[in-house]
MIDOSE-1310 file (N, C-alpha, C; in nm, 2 decimals, decimal comma, always signed):
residues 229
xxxx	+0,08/-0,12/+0,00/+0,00/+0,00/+0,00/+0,09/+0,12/+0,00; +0,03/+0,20/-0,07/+0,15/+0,35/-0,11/+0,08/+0,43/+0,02; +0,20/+0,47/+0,13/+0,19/+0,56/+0,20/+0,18/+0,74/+0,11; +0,15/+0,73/+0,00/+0,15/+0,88/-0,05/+0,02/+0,91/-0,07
xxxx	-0,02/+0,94/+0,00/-0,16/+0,97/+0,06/-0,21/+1,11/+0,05; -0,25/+1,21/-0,04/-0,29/+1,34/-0,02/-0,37/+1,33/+0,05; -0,47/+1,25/+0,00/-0,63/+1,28/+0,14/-0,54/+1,30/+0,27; -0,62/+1,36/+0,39/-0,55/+1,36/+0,53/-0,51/+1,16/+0,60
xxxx	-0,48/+1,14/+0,65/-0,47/+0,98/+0,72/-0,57/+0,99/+0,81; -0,58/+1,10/+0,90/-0,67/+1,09/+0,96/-0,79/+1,24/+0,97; -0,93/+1,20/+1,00/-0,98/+1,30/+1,00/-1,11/+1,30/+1,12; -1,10/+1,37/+1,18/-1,20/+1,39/+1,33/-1,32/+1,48/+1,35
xxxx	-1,40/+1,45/+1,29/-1,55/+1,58/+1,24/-1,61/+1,58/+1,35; -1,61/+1,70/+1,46/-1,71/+1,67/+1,56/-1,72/+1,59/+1,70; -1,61/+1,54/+1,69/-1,61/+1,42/+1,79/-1,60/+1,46/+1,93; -1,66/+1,36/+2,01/-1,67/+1,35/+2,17/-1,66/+1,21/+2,19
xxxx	-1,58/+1,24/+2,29/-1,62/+1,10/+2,40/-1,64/+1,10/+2,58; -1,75/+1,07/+2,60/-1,80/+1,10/+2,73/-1,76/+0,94/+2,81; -1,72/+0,94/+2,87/-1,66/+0,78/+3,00/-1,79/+0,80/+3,12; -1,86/+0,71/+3,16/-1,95/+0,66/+3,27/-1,82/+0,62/+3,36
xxxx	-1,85/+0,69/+3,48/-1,76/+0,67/+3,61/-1,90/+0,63/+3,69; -1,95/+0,59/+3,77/-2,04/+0,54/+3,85/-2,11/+0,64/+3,81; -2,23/+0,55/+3,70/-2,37/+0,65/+3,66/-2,34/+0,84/+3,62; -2,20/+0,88/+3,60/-2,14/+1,02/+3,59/-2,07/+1,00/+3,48
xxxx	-2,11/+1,08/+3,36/-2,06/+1,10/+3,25/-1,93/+1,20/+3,27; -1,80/+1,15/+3,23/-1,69/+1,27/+3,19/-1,67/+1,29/+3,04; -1,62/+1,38/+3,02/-1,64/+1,40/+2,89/-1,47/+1,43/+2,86; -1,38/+1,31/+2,81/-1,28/+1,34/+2,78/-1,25/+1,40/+2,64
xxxx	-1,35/+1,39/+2,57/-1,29/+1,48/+2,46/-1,42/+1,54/+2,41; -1,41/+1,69/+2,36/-1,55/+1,74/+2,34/-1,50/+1,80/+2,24; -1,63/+1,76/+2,14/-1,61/+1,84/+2,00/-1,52/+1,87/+1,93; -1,41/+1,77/+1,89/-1,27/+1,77/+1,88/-1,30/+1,76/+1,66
xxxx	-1,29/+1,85/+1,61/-1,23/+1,82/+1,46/-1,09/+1,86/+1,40; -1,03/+1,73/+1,32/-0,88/+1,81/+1,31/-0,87/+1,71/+1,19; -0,75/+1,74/+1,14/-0,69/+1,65/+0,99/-0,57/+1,58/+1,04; -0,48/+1,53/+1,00/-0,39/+1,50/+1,03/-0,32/+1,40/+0,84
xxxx	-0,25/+1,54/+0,85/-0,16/+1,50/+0,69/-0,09/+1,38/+0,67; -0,09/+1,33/+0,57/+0,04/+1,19/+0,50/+0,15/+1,22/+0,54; +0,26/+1,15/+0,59/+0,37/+1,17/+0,60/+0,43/+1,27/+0,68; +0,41/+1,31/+0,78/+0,42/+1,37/+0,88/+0,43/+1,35/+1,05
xxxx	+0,50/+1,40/+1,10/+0,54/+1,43/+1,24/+0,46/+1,48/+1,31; +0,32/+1,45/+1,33/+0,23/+1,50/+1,44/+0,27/+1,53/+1,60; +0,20/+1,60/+1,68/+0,24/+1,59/+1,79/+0,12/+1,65/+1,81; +0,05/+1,60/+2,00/-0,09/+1,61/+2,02/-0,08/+1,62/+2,18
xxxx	-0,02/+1,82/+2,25/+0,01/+1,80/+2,35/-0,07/+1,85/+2,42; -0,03/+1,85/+2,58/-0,15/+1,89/+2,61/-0,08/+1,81/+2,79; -0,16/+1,87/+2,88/-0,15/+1,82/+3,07/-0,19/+1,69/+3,05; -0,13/+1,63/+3,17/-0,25/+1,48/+3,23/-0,34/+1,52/+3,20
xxxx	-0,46/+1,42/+3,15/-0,56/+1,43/+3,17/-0,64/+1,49/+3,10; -0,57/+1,59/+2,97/-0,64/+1,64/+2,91/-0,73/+1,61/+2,78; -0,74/+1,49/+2,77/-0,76/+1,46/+2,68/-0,66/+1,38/+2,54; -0,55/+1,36/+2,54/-0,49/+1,37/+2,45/-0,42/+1,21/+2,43
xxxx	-0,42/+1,11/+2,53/-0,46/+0,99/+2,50/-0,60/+0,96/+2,48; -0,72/+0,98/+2,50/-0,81/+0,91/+2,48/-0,81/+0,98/+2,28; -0,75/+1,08/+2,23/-0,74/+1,15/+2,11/-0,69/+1,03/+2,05; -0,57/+0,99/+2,08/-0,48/+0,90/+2,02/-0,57/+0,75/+2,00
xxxx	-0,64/+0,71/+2,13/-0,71/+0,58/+2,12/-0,80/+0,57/+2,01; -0,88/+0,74/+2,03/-1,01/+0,77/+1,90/-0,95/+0,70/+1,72; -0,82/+0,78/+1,74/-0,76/+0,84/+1,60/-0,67/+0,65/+1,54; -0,67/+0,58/+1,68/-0,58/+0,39/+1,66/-0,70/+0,34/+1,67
xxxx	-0,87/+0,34/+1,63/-0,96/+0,29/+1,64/-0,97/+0,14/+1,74; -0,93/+0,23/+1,90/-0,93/+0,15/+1,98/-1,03/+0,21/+2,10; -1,06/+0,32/+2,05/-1,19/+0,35/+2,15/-1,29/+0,39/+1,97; -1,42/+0,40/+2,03/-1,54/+0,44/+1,95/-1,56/+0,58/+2,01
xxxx	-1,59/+0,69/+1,95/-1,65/+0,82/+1,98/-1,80/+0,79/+2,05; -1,84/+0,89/+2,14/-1,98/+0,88/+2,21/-2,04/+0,97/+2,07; -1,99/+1,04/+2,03/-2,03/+1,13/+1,90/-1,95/+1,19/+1,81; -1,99/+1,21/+1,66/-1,90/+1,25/+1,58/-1,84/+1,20/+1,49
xxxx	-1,75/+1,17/+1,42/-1,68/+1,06/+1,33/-1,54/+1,07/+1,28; -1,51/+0,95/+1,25/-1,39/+0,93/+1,30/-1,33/+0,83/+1,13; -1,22/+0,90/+1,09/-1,17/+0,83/+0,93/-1,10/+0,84/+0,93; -1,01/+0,69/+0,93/-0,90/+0,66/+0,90/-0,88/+0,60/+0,82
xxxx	-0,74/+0,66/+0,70/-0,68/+0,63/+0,58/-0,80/+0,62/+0,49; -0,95/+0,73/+0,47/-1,06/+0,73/+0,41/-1,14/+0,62/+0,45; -1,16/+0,56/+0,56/-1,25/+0,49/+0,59/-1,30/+0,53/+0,72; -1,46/+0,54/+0,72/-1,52/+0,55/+0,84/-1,51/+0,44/+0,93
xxxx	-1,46/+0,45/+0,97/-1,43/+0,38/+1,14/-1,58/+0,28/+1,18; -1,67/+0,38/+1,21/-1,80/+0,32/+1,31/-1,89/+0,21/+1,20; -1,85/+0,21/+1,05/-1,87/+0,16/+0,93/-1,82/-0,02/+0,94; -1,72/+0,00/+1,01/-1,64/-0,12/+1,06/-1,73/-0,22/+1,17
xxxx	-1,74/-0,36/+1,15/-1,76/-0,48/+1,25/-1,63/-0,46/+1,32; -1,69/-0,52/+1,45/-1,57/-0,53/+1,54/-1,42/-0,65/+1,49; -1,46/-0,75/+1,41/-1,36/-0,86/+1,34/-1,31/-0,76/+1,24; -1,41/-0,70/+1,19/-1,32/-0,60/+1,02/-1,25/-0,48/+1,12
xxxx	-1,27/-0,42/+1,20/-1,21/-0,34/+1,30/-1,05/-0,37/+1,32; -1,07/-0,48/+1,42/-0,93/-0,54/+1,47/-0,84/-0,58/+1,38; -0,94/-0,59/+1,21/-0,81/-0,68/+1,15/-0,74/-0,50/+1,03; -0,83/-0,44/+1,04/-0,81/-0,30/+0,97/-0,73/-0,26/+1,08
xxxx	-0,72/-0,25/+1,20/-0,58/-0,22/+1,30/-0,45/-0,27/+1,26; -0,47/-0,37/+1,30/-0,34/-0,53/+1,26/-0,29/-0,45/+1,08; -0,35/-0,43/+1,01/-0,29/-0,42/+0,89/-0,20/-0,25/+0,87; -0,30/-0,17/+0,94/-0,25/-0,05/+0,89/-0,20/+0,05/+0,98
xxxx	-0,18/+0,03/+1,12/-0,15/+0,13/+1,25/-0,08/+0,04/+1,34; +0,06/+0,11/+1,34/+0,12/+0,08/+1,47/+0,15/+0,12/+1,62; +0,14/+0,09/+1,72/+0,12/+0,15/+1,85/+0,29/+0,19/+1,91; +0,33/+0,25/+1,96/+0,44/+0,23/+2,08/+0,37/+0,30/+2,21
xxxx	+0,37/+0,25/+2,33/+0,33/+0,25/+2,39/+0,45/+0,34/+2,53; +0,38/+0,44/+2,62/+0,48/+0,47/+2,74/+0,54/+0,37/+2,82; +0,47/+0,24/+2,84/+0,54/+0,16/+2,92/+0,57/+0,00/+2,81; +0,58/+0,05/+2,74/+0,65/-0,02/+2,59/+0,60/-0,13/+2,58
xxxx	+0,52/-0,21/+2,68/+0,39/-0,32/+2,62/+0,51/-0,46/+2,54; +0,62/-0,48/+2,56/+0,67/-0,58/+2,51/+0,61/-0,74/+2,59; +0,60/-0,82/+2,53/+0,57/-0,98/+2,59/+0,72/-1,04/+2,64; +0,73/-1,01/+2,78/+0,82/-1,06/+2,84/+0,86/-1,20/+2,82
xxxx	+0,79/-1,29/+2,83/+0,86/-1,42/+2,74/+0,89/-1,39/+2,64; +0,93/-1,34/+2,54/+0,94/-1,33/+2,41/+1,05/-1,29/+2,34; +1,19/-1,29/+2,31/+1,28/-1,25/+2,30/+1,27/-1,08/+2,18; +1,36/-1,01/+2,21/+1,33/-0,86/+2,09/+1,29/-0,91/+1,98
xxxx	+1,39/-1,03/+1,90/+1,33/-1,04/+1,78/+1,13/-1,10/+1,77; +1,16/-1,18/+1,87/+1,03/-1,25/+1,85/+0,92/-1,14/+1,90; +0,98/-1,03/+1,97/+0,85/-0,92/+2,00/+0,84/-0,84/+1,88; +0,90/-0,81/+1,81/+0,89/-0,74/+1,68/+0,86/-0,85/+1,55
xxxx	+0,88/-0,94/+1,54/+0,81/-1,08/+1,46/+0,66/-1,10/+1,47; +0,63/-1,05/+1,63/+0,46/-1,10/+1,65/+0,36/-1,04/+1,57; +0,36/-0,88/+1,51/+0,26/-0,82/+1,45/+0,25/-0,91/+1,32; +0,38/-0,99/+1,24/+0,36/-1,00/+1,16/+0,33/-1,15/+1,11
xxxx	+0,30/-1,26/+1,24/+0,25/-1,36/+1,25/+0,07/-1,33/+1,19; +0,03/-1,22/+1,26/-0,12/-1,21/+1,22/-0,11/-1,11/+1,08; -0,01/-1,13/+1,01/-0,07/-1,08/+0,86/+0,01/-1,17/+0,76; -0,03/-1,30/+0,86/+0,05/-1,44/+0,78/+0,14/-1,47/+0,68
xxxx	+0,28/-1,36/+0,73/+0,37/-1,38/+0,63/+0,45/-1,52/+0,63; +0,50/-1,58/+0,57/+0,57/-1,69/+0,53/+0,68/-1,64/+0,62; +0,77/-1,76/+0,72/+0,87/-1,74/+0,81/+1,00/-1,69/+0,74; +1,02/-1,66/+0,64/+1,16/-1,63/+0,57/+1,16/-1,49/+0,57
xxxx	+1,03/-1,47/+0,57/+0,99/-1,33/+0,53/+0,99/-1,22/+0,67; +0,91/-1,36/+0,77/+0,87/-1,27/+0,89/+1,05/-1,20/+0,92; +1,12/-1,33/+0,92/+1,25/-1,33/+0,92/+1,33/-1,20/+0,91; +1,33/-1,25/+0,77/+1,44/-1,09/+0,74/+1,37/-0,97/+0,78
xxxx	+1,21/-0,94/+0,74/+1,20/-0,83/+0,82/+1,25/-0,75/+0,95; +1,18/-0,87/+1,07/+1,21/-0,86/+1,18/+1,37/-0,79/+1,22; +1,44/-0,87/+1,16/+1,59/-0,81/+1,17/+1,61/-0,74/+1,12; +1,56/-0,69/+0,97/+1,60/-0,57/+0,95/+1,59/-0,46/+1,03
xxxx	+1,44/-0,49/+1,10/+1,43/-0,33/+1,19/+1,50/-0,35/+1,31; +1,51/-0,47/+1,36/+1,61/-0,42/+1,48/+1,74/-0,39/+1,42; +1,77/-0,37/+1,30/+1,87/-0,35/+1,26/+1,88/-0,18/+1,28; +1,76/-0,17/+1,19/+1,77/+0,01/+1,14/+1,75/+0,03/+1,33
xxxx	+1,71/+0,04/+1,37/+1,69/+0,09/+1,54/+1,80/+0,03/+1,66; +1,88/+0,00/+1,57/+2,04/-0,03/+1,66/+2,01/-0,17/+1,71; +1,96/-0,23/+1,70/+1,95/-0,38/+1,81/+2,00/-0,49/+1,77; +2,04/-0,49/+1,63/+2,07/-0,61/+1,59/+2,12/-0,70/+1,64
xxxx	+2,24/-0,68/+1,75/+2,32/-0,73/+1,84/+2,21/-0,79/+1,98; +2,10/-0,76/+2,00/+2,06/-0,78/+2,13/+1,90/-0,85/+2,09; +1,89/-0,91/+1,95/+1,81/-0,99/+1,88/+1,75/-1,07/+2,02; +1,79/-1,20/+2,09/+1,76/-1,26/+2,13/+1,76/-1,21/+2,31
xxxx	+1,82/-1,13/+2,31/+1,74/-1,06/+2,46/+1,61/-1,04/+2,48; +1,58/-1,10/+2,59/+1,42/-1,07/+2,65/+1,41/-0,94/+2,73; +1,29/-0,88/+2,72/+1,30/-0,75/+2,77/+1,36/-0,72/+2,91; +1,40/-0,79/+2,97/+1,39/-0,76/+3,11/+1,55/-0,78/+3,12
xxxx	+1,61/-0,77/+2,98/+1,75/-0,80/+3,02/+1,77/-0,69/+2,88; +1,72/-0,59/+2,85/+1,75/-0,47/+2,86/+1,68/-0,31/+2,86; +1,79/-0,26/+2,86/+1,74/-0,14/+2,93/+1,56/-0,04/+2,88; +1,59/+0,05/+2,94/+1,43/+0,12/+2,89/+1,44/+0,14/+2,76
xxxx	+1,55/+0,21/+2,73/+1,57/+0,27/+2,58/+1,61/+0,17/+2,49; +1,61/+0,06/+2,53/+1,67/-0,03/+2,43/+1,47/-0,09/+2,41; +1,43/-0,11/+2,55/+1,30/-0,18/+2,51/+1,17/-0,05/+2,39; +1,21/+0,05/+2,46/+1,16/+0,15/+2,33/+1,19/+0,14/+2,19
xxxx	+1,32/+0,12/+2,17/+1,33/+0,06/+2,03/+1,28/-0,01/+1,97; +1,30/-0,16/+2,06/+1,23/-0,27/+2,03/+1,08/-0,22/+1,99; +1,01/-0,10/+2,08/+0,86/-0,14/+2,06/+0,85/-0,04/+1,92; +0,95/+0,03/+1,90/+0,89/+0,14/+1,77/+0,92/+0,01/+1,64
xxxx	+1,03/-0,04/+1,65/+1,10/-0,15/+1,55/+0,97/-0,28/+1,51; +0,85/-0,27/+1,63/+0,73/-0,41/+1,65/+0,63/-0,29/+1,55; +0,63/-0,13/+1,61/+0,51/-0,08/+1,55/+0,53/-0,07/+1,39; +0,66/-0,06/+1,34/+0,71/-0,03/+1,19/+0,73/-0,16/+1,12
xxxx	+0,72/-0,29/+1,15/+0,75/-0,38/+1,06/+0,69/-0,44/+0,99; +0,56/-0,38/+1,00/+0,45/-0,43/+0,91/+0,42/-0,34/+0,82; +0,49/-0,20/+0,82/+0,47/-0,13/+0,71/+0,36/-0,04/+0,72; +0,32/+0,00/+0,85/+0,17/+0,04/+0,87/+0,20/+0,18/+0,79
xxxx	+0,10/+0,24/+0,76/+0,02/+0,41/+0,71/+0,06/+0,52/+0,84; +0,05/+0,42/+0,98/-0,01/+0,52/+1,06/+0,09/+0,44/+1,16; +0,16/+0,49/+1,28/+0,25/+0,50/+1,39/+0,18/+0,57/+1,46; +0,13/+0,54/+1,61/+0,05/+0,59/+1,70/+0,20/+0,59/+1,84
xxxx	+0,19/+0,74/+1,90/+0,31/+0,66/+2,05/+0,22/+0,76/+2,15; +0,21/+0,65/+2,26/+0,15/+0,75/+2,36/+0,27/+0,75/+2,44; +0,29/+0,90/+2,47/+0,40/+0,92/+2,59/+0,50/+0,87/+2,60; +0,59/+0,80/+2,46/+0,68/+0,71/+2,43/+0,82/+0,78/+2,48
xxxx	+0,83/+0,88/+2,59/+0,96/+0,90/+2,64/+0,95/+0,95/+2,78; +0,81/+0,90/+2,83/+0,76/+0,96/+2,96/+0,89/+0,91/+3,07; +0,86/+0,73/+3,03/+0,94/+0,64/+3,14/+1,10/+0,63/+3,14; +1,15/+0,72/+3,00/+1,31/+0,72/+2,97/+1,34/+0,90/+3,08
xxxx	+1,51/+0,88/+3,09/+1,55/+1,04/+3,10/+1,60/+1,08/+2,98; +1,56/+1,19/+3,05/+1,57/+1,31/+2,90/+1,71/+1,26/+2,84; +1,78/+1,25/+2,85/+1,90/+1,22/+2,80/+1,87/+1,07/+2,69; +1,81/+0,98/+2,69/+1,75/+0,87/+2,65/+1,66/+0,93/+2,54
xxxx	+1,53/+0,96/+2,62/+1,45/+1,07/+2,55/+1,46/+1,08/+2,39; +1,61/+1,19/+2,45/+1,64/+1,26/+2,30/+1,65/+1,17/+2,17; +1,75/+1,07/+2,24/+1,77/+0,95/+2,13/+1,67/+0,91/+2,10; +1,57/+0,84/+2,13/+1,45/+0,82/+2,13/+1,35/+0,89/+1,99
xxxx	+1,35/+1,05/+2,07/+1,29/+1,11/+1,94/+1,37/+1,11/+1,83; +1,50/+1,13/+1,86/+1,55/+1,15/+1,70/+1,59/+0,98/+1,61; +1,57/+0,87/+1,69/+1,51/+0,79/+1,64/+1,39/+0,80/+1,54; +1,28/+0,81/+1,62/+1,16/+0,83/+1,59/+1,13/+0,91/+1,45
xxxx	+1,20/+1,05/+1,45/+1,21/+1,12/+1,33/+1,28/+1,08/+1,22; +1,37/+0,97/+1,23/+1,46/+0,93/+1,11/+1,39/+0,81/+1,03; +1,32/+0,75/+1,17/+1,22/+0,64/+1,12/+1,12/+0,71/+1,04; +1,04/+0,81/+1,08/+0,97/+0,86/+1,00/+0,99/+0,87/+0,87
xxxx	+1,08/+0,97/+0,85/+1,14/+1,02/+0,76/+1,14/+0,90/+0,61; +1,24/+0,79/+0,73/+1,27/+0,67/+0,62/+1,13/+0,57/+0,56; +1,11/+0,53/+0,66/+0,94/+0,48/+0,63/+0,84/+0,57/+0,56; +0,85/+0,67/+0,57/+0,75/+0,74/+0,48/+0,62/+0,73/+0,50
xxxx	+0,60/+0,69/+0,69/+0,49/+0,68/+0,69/+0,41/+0,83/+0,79; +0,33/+0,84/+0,84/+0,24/+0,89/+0,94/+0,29/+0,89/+1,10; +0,33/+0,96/+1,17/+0,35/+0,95/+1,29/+0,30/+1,03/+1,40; +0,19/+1,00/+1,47/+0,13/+1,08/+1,54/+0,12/+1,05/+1,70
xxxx	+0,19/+1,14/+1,80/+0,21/+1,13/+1,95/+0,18/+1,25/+2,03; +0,14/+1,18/+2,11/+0,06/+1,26/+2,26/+0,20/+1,27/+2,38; +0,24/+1,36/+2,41/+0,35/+1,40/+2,48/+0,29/+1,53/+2,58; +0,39/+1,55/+2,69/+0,40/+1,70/+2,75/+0,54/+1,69/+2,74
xxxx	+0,67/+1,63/+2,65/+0,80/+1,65/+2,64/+0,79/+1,77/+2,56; +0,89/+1,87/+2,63/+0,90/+2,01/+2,52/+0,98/+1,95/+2,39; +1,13/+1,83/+2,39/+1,19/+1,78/+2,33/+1,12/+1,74/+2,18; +1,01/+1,68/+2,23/+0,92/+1,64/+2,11/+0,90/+1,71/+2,05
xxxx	+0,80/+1,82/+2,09/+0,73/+1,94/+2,03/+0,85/+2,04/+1,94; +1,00/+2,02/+1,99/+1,03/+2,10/+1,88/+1,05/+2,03/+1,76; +1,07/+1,87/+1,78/+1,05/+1,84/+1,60/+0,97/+1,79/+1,54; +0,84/+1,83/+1,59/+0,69/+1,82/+1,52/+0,70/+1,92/+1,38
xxxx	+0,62/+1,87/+1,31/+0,57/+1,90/+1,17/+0,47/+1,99/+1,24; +0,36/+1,94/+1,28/+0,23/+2,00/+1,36/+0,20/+1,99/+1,45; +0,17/+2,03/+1,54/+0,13/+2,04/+1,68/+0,03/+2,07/+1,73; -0,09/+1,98/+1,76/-0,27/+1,99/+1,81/-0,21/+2,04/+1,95
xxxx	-0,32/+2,14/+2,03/-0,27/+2,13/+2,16/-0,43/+2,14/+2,25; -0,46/+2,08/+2,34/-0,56/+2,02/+2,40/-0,54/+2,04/+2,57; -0,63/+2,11/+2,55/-0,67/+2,11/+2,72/-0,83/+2,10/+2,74; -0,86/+2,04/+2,88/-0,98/+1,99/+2,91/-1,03/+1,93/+2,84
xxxx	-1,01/+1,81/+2,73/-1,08/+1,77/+2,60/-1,12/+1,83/+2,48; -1,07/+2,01/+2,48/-1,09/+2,06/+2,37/-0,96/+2,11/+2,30; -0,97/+2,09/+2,15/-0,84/+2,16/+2,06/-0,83/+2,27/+2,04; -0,72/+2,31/+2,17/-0,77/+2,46/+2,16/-0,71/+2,52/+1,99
x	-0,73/+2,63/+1,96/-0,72/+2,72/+1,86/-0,62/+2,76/+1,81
């Protein structure tokens, strides 16, 4: 699939989402519309709490909107069965996560090999992929390490190296340098942007790192659930 995508990747008309806390509606995102361009360095900041993961969850069609609509890579989202949902995830959006979500049994290569068991490539294939990206993301050397035998920034790699090997449209990180120091951090983002750059795909993250924000393409910025102006 050609990541050259003029339409926006993603697009947000309207949208809310209100959470039931015991019988009490919050309303973490109100009335939220925005674009988000092909090939680009997003960034989507904003306090705790303000909305700007549950944005991210909307935009990785891992939450449903209470209202409004929600299109990714030209497809309406709410259009989707939950089986055509999960497998339109699996194909076209990758996650990194703040607390990097690796499967501790699983050694780096085989945590960056897993996305691509569920888009049943042939093992020669899962193969070279898999290595290539721990390659491009420095790891090649630390292939069969399990996460717990290394470091934070090493397991951040691993997880951007699991969200890019399937070639997705769309790279999703929530707070992908919260749990590093800044000194890590940095490597981290300018990882992040080289990957972008090379992949040629979509990258869009929810931060309060100032680090980040300065090498955003675009910058949404969100407080109390709304995009401010």
């Amino acid at each position: 699939m050609s990541h050259d995508i003029v339409a926006p990747v993603a697009r947000l008309d309207g949208v809310s989402k209100t959470y039931s806390v015991e019988t009490v509606g919050i309303a973490a995102v109100r009335d939220v519309s925005l674009s988000i361009p092909a090939n680009r360095f997003s960034v989507i900041v904003g306090p705790s709490g303000s909305g700007k993961t549950t944005l991210l969850n909307l935009i990785g069609c891992i939450d449903a909107p209470t209202s409004g609509a929600v299109e990714i890579l030209g497809q309406r989202v709410a259009d989707l069965r939950d089986d055509a949902l999960s497998d339109f995830r699996a194909r076209h959006i990758g996650f990194v996560f703040q607390s990097f979500n690796l499967i501790p049994v699983l050694t780096a290569f085989e945590n960056v090999e897993y996305p691509l068991l569920r888009l049943g490539l042939p093992p020669a294939r899962r193969r070279d992929r898999a290595l290539s990206m721990l390659e491009a993301v420095g790891l090649a050397d630390r292939a069969d390490a399990r996460p717990n035998q290394l470091s934070g920034g090493q397991k951040q790699r691993v997880a951007i190296a699991r969200a890019l090997v399937k070639s997705p449209a769309l790279v999703l990180a929530d707070e992908p340098t919260a749990n590093l120091d800044s000194q890590t951090g940095a490597t981290i983002i300018a990882l992040m942007r080289s990957m972008q750059a090379m992949s040629r795909t979509t990258f869009v993250i929810s931060t309060h790192d100032s680090q980040m924000m300065s090498h955003a393409d675009q910058t949404f910025h969100v407080r109390d659930g709304v995009l401010l102006p």
